[in-house]
N, C-alpha and C positions, 0 to 999 in steps of 0.2 A: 432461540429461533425455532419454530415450529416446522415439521415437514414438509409443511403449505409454503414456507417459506422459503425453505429451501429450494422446492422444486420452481417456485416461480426465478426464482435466480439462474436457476439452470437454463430455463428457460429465456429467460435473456440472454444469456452466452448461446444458447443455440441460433438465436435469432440474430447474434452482432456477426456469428460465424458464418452464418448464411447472406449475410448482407457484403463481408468482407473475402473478395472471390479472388483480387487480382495479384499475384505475388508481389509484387511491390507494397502491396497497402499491408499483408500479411506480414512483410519483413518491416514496415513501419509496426503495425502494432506491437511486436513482436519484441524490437526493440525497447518500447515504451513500456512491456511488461517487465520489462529487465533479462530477457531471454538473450541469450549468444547466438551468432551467425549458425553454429553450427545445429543448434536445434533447434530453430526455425525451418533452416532449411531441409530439415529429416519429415517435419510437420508439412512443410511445402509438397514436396516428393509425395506424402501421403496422400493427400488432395488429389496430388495428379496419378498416383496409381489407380485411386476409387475412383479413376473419370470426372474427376473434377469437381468432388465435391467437398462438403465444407466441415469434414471429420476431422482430419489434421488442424485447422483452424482449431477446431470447437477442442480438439484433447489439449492443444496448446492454452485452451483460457481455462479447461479446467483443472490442468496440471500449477497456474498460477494461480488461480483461487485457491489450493489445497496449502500454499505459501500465506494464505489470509486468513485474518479472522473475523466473523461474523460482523462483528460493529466496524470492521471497516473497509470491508470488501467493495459495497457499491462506491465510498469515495474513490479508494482505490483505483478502482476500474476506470470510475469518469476521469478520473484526473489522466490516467494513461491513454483513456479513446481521446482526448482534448490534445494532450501531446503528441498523439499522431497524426492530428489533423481531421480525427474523425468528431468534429462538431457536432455535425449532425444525427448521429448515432448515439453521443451524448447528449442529446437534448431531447431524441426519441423516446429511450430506453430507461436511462440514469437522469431524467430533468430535476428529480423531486430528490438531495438529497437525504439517505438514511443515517439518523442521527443516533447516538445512546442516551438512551434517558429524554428530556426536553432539549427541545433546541436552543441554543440561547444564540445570544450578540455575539459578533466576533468578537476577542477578546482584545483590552486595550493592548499593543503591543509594547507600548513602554514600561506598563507593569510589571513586576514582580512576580513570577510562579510560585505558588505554595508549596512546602511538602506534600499538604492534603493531596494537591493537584497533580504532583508529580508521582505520587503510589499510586493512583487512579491513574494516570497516562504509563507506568510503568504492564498495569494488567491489559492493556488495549492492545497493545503494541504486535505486532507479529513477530513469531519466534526466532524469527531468520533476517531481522532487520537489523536487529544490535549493532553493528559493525556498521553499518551504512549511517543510522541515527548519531554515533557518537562520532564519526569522523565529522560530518556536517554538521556536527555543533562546536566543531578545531579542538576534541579531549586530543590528547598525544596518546600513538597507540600502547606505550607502557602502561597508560594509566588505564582504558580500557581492558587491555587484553587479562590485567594484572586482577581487573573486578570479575572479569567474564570468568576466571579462569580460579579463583574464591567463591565465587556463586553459581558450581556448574549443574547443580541440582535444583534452581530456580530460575529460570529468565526471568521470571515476572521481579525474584531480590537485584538479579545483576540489571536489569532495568533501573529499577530504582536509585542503586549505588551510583551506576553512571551518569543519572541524569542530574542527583543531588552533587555528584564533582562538579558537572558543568555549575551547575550553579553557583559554588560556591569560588569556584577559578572564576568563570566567565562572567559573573551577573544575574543570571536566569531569569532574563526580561520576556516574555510575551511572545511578542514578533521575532525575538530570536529561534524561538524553541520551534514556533507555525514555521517557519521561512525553512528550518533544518528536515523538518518532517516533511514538507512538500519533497523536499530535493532528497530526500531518501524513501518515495515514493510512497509514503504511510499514509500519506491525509496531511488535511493539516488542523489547527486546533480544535475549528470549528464542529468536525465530526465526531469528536471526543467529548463533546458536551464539558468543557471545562468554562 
């Protein structure tokens, strides 16, 4: 991703920050980015010390993007301004989603994931997700914690090892793997170009 691109993103976060003024909507977002009551509300406070404006907001989206990784930040985002109700902010900002690679079809959900697929969903993934991604696919946490903790020199390997359990316990169908990724806020397959 190019600086050009960068900065255009930032710029979106400036501009959802400046849209998003009322502390309620700030403690919805907020929520939706995975943040806890208590730094929200430190963000909230910040706002209101600067007079009301929309810095606290704006450190809050870009202390959660520093949680993200480039190919999946904008899903990301829409998917959290959608879950707080901010539609229309999603459809301003984030309408056009950012893909890796081509875009393809959503994926069948009753197929099959590949190895191929799952070493390439293992490098996407953000650093700080593991433990959300494997509960929501029902690993037991011995078996996670036991990969996390053999692989602690790789997320991108403990990625992989956990995802290739699920599969081999679970099935590793399609729509299971989309459905788990949504609800651990990653995206879901589509934006993974798989």
């Amino acid at each position: 991703m190019s600086s050009v691109d960068i900065n255009d993103f930032d710029d979106i976060l400036k501009k959802i920050a400046e849209d998003i003024f009322k502390k309620s909507d700030i403690d919805n977002l907020g929520k939706a980015l995975g943040f806890g009551p208590a730094e929200i509300g430190r963000k909230t406070d910040e706002n209101a010390r600067q007079g009301g404006n929309y810095m606290g907001t704006l450190d809050l989206l870009r202390t959660w993007r520093n949680k993200q990784t480039p190919s999946t930040e904008n899903a990301a985002l829409r998917e959290a301004l959608l879950k707080a109700g901010f539609d229309n902010l999603a459809a301003k900002y984030l309408n056009t989603p950012i893909t890796v690679g081509n875009p393809t079809l959503p994926p069948s959900s009753e197929r099959i994931v590949t190895d191929k697929e799952l070493r390439k969903l293992a490098g996407c993934l953000p650093a700080d997700s593991y433990t959300d991604v494997a509960i929501h696919l029902g690993l037991q946490y011995t078996d996670y914690d036991n990969i996390k903790l053999q692989n602690q020199s790789s997320f991108k390997d403990a990625n992989f090892k956990m995802l290739m359990k699920w599969k081999t316990d679970k099935g590793g169908k399609v729509g299971v793997l989309d459905e788990a990724l949504k609800e651990a806020q990653c995206g879901g397959l589509e934006y993974k170009d798989m």
